[in-house]
PQR file of N, CA, C, O and H, with PARSE charges and radii, in Angstrom:
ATOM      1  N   UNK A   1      20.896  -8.209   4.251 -0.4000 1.5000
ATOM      2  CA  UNK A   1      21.064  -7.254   5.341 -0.0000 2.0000
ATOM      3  C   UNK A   1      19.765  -6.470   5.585  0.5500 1.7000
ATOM      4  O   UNK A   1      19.404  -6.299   6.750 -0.5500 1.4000
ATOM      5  N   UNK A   2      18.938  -5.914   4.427 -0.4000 1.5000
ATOM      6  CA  UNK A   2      17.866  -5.203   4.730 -0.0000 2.0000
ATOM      7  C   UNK A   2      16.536  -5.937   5.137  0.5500 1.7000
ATOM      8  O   UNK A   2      15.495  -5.428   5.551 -0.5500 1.4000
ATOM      9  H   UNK A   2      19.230  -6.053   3.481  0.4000 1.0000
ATOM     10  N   UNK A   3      16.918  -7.649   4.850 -0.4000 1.5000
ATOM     11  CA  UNK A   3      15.803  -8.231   5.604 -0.0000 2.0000
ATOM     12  C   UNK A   3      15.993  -8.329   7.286  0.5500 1.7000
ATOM     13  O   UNK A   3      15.091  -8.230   8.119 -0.5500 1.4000
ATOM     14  H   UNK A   3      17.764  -8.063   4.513  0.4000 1.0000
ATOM     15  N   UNK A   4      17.339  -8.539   7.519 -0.4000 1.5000
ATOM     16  CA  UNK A   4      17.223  -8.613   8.788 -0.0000 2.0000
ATOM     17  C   UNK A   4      16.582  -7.175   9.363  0.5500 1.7000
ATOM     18  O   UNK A   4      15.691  -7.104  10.210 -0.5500 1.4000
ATOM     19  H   UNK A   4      18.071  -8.620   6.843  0.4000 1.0000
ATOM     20  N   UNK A   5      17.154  -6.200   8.796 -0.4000 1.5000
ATOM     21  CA  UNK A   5      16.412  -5.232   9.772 -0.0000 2.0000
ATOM     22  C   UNK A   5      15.207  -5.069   9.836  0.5500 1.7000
ATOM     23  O   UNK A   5      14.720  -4.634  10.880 -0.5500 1.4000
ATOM     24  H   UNK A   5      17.878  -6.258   8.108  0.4000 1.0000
ATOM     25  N   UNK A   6      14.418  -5.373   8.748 -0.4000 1.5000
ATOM     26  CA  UNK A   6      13.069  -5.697   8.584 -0.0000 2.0000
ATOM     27  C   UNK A   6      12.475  -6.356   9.603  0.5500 1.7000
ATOM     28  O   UNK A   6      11.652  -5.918  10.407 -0.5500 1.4000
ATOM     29  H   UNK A   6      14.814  -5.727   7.900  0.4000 1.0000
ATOM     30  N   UNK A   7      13.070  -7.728   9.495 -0.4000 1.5000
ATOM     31  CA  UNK A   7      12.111  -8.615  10.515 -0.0000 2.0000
ATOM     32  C   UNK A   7      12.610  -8.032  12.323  0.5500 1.7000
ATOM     33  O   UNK A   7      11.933  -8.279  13.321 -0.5500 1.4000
ATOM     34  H   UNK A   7      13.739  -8.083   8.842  0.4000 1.0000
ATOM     35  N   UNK A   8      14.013  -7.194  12.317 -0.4000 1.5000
ATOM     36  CA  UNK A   8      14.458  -6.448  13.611 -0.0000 2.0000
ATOM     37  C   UNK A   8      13.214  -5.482  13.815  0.5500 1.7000
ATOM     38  O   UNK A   8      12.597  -5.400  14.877 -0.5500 1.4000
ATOM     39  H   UNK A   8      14.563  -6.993  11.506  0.4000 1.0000
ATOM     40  N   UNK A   9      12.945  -4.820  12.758 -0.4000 1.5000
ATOM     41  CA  UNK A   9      11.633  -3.655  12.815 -0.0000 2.0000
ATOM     42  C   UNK A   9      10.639  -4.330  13.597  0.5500 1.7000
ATOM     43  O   UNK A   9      10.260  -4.051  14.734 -0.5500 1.4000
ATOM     44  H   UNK A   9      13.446  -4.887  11.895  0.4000 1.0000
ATOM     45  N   UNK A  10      10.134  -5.591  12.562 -0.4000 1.5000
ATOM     46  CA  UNK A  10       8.904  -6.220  12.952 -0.0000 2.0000
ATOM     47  C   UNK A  10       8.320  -6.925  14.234  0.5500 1.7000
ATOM     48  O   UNK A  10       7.178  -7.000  14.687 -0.5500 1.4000
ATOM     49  H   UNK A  10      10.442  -5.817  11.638  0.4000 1.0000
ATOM     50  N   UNK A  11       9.682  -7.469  14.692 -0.4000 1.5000
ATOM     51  CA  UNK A  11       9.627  -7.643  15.871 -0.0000 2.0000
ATOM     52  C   UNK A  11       9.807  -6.679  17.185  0.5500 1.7000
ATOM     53  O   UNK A  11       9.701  -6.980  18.374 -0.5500 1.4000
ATOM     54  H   UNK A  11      10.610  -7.408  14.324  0.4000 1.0000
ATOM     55  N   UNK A  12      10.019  -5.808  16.762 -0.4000 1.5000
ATOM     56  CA  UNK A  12       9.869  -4.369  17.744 -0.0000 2.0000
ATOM     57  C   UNK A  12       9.020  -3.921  17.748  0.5500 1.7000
ATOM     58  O   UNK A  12       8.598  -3.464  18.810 -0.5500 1.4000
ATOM     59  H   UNK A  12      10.105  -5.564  15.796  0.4000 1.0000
ATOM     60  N   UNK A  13       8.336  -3.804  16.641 -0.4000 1.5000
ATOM     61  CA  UNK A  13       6.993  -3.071  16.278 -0.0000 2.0000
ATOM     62  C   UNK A  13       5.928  -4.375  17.206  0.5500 1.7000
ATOM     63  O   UNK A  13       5.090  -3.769  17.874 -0.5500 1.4000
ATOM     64  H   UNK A  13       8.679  -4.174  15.778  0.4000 1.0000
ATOM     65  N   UNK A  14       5.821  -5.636  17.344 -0.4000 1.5000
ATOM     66  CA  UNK A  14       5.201  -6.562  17.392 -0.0000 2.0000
ATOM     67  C   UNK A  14       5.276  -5.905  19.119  0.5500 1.7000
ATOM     68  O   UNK A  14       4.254  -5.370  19.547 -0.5500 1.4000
ATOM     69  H   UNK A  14       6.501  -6.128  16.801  0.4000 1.0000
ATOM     70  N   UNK A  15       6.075  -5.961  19.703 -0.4000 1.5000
ATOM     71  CA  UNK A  15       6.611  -5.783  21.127 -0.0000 2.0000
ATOM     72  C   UNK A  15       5.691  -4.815  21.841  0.5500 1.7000
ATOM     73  O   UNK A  15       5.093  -4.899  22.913 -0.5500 1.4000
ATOM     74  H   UNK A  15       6.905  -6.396  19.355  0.4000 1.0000
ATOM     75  N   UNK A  16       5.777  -3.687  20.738 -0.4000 1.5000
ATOM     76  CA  UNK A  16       5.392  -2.352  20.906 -0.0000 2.0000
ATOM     77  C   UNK A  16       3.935  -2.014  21.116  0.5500 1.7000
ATOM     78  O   UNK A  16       3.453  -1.260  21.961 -0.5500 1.4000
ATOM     79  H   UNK A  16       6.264  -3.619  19.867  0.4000 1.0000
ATOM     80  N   UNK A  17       3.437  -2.595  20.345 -0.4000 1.5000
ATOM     81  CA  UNK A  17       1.872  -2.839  20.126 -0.0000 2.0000
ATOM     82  C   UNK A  17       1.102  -3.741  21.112  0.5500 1.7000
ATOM     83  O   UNK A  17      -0.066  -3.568  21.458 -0.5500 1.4000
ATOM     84  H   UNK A  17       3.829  -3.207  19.659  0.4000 1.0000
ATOM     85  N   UNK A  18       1.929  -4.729  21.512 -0.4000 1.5000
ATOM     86  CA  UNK A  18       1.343  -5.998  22.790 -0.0000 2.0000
ATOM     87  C   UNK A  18       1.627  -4.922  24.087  0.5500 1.7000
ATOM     88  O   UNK A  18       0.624  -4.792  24.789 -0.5500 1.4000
ATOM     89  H   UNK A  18       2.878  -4.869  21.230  0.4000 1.0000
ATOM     90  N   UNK A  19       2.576  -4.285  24.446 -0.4000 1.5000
ATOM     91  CA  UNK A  19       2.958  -3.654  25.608 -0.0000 2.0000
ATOM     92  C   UNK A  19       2.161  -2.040  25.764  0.5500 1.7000
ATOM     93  O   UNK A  19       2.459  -1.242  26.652 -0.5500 1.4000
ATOM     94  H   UNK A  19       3.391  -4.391  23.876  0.4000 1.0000
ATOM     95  N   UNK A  20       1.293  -1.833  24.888 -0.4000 1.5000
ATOM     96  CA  UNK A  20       0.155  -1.071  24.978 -0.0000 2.0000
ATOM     97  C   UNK A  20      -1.038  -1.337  25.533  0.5500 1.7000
ATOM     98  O   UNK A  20      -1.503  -2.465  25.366 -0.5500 1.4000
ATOM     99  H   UNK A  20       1.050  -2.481  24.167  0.4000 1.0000
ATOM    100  N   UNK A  21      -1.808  -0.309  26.341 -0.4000 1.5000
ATOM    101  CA  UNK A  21      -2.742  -0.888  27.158 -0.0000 2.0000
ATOM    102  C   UNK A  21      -4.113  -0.475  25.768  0.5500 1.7000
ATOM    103  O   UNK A  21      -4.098   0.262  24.783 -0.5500 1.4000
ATOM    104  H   UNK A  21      -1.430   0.607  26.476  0.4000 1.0000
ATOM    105  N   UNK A  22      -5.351  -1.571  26.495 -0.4000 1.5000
ATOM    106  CA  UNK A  22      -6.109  -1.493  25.684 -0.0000 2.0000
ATOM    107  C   UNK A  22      -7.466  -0.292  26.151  0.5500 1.7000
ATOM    108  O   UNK A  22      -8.201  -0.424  27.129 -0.5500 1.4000
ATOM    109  H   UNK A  22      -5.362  -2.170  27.296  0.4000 1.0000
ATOM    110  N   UNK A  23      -7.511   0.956  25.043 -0.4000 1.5000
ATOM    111  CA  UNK A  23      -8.271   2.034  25.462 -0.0000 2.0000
ATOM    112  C   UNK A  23      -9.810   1.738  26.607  0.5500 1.7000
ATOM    113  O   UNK A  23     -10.240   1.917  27.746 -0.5500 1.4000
ATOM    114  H   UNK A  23      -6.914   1.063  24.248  0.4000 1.0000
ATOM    115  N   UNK A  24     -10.240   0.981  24.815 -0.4000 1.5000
ATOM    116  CA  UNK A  24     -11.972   0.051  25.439 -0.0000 2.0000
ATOM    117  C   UNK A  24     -11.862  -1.004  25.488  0.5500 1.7000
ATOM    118  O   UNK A  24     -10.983  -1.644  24.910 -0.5500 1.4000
ATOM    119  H   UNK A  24      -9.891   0.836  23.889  0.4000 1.0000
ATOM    120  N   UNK A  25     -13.040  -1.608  26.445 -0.4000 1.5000
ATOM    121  CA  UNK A  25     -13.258  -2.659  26.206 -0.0000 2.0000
ATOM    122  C   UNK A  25     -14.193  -3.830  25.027  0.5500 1.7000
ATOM    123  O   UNK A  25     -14.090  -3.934  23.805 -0.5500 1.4000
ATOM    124  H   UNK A  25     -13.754  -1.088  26.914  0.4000 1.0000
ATOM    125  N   UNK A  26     -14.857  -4.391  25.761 -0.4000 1.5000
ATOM    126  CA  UNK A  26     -15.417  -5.883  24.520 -0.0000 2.0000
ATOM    127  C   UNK A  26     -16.572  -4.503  24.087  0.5500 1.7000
ATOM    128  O   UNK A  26     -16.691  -4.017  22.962 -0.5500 1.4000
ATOM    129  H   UNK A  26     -14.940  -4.307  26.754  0.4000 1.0000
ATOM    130  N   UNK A  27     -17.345  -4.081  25.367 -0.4000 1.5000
ATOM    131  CA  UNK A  27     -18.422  -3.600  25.413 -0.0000 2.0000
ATOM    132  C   UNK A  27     -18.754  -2.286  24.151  0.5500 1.7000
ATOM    133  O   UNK A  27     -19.858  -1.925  23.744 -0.5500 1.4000
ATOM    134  H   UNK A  27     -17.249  -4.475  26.281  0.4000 1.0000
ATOM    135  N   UNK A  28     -17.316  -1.745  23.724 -0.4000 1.5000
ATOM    136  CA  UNK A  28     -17.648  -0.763  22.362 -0.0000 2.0000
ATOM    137  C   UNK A  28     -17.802  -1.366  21.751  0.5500 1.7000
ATOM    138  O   UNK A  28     -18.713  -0.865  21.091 -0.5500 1.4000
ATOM    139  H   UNK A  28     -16.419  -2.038  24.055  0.4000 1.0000
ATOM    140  N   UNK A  29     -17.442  -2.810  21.104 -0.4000 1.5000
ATOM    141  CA  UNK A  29     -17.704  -3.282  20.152 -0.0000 2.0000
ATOM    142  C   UNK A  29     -19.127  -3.844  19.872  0.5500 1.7000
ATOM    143  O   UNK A  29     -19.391  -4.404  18.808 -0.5500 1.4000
ATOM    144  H   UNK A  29     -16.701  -3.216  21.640  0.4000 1.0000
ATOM    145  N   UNK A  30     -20.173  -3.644  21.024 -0.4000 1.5000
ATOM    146  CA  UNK A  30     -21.256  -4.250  20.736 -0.0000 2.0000
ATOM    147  C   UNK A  30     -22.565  -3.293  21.243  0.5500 1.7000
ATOM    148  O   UNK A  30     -23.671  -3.507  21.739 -0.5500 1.4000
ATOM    149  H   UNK A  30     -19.959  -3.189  21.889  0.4000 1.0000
ATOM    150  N   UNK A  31     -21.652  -1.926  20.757 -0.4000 1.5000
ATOM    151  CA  UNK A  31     -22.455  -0.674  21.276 -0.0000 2.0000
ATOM    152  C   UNK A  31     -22.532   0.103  22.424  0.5500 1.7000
ATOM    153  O   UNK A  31     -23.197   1.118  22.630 -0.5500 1.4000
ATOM    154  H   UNK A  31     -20.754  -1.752  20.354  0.4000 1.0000
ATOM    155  N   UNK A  32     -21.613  -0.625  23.291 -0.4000 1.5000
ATOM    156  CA  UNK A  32     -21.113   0.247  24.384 -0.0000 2.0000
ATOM    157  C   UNK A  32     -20.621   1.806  24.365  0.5500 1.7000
ATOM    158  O   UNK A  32     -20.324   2.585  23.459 -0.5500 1.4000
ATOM    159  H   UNK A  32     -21.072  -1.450  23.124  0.4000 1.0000
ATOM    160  N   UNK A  33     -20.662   1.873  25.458 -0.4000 1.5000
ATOM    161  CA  UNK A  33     -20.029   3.835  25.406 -0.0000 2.0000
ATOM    162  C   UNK A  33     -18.976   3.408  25.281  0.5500 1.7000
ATOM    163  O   UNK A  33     -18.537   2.653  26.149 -0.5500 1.4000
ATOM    164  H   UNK A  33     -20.903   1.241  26.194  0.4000 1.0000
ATOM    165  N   UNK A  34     -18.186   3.757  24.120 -0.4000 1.5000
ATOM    166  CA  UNK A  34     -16.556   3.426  24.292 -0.0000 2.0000
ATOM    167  C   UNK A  34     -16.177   4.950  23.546  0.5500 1.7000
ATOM    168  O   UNK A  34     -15.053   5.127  23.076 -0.5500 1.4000
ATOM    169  H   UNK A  34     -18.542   4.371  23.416  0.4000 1.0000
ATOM    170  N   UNK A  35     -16.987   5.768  23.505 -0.4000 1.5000
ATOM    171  CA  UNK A  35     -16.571   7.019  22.949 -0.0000 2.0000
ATOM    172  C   UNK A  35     -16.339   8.198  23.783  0.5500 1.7000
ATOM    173  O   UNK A  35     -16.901   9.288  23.672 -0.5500 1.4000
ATOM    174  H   UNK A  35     -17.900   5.624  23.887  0.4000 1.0000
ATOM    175  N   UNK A  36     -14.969   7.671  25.087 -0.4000 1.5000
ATOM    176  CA  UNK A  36     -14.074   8.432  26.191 -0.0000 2.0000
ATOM    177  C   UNK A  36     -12.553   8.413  25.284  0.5500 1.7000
ATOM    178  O   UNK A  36     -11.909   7.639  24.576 -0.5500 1.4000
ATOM    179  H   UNK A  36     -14.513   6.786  25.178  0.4000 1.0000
ATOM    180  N   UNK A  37     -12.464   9.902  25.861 -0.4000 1.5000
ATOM    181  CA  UNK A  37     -11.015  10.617  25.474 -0.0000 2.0000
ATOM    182  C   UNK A  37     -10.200  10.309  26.101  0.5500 1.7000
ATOM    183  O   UNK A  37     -10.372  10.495  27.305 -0.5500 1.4000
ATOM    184  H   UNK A  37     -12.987  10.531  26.436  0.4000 1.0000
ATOM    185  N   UNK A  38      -9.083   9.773  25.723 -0.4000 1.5000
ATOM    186  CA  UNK A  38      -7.726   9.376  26.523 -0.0000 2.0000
ATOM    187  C   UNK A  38      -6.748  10.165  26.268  0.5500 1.7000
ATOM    188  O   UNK A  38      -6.697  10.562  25.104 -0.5500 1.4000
ATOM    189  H   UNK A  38      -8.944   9.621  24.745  0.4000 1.0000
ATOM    190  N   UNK A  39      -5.592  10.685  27.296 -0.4000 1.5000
ATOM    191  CA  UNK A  39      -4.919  11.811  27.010 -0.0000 2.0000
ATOM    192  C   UNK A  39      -3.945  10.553  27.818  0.5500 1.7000
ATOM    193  O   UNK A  39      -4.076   9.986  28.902 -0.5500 1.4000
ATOM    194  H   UNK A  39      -5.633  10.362  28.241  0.4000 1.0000
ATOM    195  N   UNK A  40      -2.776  10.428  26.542 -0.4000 1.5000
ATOM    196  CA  UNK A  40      -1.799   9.629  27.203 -0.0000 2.0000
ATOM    197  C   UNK A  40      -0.310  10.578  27.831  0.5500 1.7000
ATOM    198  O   UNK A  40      -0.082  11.704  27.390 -0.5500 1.4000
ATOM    199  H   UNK A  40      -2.670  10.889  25.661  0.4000 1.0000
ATOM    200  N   UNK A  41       0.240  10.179  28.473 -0.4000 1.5000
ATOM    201  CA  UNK A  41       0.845  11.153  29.347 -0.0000 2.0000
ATOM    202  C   UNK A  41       2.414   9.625  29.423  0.5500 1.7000
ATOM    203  O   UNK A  41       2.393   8.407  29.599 -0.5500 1.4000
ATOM    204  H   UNK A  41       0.055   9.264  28.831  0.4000 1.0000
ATOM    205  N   UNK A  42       3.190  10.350  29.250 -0.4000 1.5000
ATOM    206  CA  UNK A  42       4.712   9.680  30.203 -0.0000 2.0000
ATOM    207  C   UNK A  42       5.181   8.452  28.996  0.5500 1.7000
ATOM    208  O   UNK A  42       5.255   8.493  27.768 -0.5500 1.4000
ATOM    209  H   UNK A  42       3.207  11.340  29.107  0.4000 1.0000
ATOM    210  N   UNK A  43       5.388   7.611  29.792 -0.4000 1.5000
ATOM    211  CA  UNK A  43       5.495   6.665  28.528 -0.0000 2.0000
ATOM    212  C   UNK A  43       4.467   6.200  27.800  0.5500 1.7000
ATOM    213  O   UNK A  43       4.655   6.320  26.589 -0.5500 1.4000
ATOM    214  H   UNK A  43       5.328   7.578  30.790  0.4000 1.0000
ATOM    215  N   UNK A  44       3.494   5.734  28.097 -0.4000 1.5000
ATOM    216  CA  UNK A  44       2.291   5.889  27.508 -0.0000 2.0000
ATOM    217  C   UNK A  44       2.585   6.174  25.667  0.5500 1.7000
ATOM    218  O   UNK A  44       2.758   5.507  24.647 -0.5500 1.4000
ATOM    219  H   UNK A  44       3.341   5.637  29.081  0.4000 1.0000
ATOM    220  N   UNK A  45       2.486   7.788  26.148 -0.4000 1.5000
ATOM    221  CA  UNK A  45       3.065   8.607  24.809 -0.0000 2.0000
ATOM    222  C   UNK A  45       4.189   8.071  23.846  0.5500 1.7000
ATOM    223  O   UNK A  45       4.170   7.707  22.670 -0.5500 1.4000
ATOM    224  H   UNK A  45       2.345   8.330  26.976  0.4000 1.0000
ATOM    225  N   UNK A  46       5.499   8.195  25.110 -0.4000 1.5000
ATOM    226  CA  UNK A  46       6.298   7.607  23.877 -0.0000 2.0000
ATOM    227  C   UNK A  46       6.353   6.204  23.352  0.5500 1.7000
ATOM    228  O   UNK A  46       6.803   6.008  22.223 -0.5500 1.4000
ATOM    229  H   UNK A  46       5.515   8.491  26.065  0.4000 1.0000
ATOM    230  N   UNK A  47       5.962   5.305  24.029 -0.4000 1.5000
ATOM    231  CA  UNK A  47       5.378   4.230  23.412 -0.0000 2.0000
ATOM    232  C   UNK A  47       5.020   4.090  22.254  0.5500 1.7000
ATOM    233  O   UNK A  47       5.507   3.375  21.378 -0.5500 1.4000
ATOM    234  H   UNK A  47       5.597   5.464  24.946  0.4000 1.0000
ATOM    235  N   UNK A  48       3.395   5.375  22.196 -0.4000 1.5000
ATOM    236  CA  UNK A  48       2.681   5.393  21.276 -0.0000 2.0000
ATOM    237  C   UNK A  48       3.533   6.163  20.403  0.5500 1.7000
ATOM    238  O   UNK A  48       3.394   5.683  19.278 -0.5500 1.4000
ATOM    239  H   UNK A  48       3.000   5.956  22.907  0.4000 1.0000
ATOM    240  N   UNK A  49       4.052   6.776  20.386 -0.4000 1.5000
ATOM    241  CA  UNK A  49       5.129   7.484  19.405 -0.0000 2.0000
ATOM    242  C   UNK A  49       6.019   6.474  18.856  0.5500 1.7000
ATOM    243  O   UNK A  49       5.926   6.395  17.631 -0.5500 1.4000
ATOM    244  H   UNK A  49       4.165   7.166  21.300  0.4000 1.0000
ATOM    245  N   UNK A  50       6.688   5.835  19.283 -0.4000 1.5000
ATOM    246  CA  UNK A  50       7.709   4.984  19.182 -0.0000 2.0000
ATOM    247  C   UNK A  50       6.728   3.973  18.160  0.5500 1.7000
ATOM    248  O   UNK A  50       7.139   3.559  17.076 -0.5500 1.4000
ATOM    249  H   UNK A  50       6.764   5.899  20.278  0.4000 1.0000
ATOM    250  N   UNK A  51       5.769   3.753  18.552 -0.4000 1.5000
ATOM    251  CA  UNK A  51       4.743   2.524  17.377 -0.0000 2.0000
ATOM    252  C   UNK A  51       4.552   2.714  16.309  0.5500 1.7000
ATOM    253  O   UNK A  51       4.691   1.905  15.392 -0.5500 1.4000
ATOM    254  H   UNK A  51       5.435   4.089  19.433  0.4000 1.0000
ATOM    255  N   UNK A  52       4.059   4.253  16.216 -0.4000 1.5000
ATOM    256  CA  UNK A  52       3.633   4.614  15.095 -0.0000 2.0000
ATOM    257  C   UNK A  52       4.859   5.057  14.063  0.5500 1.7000
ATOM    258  O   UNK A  52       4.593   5.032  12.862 -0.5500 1.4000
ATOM    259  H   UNK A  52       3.946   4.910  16.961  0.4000 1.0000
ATOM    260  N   UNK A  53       6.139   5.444  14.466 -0.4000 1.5000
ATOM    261  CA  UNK A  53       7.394   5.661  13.760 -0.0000 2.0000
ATOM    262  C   UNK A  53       8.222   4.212  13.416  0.5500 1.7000
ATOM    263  O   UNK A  53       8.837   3.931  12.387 -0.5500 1.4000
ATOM    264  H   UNK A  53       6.355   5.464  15.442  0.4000 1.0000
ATOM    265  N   UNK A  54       8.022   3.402  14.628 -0.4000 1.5000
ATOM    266  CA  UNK A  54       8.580   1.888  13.672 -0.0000 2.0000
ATOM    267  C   UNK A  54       7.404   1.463  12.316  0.5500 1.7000
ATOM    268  O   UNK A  54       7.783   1.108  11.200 -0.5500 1.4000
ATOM    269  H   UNK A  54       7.522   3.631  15.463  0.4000 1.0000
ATOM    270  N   UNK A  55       6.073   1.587  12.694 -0.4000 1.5000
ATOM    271  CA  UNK A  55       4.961   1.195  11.773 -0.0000 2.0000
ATOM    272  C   UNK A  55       5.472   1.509  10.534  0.5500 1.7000
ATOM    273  O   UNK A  55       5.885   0.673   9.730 -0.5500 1.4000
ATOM    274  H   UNK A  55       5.765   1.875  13.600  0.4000 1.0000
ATOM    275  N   UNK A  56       5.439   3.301  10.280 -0.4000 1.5000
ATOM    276  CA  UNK A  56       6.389   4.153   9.289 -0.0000 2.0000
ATOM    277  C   UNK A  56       7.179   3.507   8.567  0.5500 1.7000
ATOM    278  O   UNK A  56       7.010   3.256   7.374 -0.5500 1.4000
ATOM    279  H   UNK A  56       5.103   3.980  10.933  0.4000 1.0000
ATOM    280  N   UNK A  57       8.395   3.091   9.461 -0.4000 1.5000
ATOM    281  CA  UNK A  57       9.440   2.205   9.393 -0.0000 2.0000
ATOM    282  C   UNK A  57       9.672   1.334   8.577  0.5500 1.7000
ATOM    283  O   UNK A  57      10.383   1.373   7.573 -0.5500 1.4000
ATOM    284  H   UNK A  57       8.532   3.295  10.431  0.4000 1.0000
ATOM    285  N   UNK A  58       8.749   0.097   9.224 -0.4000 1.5000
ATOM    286  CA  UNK A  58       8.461  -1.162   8.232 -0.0000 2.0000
ATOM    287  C   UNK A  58       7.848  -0.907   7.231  0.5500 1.7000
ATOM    288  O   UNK A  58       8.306  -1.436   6.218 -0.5500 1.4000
ATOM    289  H   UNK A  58       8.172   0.065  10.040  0.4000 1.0000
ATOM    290  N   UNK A  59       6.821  -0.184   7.086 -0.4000 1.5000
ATOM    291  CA  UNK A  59       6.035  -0.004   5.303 -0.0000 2.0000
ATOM    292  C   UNK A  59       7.164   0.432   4.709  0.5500 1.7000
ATOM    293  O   UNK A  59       7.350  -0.048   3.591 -0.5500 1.4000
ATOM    294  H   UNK A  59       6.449   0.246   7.909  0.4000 1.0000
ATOM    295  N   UNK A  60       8.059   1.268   5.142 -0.4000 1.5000
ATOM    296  CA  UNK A  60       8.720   1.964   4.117 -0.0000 2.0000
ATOM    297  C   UNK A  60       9.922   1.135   3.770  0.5500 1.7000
ATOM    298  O   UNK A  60      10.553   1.425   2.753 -0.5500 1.4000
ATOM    299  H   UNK A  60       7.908   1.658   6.050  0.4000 1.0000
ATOM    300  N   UNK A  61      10.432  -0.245   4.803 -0.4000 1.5000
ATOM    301  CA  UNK A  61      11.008  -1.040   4.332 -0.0000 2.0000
ATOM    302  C   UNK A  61      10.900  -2.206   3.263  0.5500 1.7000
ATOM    303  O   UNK A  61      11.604  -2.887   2.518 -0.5500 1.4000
ATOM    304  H   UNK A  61       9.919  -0.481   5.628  0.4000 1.0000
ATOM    305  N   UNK A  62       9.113  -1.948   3.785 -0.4000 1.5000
ATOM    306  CA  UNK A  62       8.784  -2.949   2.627 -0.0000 2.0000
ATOM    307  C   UNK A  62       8.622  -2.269   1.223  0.5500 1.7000
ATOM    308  O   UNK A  62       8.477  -3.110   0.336 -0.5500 1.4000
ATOM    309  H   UNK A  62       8.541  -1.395   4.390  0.4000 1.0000
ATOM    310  N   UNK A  63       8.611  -1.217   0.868 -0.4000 1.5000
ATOM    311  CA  UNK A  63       8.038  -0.735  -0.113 -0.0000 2.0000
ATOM    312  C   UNK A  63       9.439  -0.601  -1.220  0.5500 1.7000
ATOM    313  O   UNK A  63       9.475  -0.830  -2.429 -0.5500 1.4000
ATOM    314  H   UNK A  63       8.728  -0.533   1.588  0.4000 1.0000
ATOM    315  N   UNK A  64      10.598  -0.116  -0.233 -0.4000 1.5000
ATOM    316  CA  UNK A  64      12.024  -0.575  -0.896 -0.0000 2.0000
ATOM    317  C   UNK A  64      12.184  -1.987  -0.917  0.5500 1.7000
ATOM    318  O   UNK A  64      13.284  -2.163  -1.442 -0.5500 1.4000
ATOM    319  H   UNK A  64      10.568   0.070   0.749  0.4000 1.0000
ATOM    320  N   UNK A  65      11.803  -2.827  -0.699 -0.4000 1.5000
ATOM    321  CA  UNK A  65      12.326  -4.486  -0.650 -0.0000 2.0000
ATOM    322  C   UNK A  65      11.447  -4.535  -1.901  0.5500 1.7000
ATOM    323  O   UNK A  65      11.938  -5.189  -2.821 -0.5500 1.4000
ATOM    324  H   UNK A  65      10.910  -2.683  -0.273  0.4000 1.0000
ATOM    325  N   UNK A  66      10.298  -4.002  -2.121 -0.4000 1.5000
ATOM    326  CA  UNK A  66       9.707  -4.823  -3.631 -0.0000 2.0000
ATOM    327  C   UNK A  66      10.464  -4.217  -4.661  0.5500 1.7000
ATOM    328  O   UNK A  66      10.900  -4.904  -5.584 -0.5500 1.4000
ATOM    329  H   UNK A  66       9.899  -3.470  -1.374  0.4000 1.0000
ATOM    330  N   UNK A  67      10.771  -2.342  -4.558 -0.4000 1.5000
ATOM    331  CA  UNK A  67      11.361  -2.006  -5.736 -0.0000 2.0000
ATOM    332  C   UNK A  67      12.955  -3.139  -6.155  0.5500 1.7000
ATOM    333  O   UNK A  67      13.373  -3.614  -7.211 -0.5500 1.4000
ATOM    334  H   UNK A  67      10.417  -1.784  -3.808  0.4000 1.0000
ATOM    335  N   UNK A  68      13.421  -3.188  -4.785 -0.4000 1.5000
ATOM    336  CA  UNK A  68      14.955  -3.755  -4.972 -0.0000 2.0000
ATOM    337  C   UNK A  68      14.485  -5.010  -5.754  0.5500 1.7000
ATOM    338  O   UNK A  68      14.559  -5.075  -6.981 -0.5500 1.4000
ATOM    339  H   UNK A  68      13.082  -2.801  -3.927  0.4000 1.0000
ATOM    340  N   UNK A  69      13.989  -6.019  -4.958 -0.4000 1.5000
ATOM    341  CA  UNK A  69      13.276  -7.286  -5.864 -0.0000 2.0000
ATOM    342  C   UNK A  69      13.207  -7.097  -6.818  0.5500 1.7000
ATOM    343  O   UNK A  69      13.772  -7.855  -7.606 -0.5500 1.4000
ATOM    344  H   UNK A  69      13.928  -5.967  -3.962  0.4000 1.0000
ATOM    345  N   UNK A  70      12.315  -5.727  -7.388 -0.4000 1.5000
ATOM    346  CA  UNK A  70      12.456  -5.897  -8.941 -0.0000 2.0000
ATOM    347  C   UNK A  70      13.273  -5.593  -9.959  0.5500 1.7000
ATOM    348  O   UNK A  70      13.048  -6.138 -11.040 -0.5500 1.4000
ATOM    349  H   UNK A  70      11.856  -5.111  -6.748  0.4000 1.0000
ATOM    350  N   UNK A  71      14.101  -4.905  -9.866 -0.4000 1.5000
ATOM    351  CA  UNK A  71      15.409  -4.394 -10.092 -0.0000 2.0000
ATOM    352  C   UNK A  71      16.252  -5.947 -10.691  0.5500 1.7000
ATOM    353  O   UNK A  71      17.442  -5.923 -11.002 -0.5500 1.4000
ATOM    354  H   UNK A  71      14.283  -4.462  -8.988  0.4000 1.0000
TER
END
């Protein structure tokens, strides 16, 4: 039961992260100005809220799945 919700997490979390827009582009990575402030607003936000609390989520599912395993 606690794997399914796991891989339910993971695949939400997976969802969550693709349906985010991307801040910078190629160009920070090769020294570009990519050091602009983004102020996310509407869903945006809860999106990003919502990502970072499933993220939460899954570590902390995984971290009970090894204790249970070892048990």
């Amino acid at each position: 039961m606690l794997i399914i919700f796991h891989a339910t997490i993971g695949l939400l979390l997976s969802c969550a992260i693709t349906l985010q827009q991307r801040m910078t582009g190629l160009s920070a990575t090769f020294g570009g100005s990519g050091a602009t402030f983004v102020q996310r607003r509407g869903a945006e936000s809860v999106l990003f809220k919502a990502t970072v609390w499933l993220s939460v989520v899954f570590f902390v599912l995984g971290v009970v799945q090894l204790f249970i395993s070892q048990s």
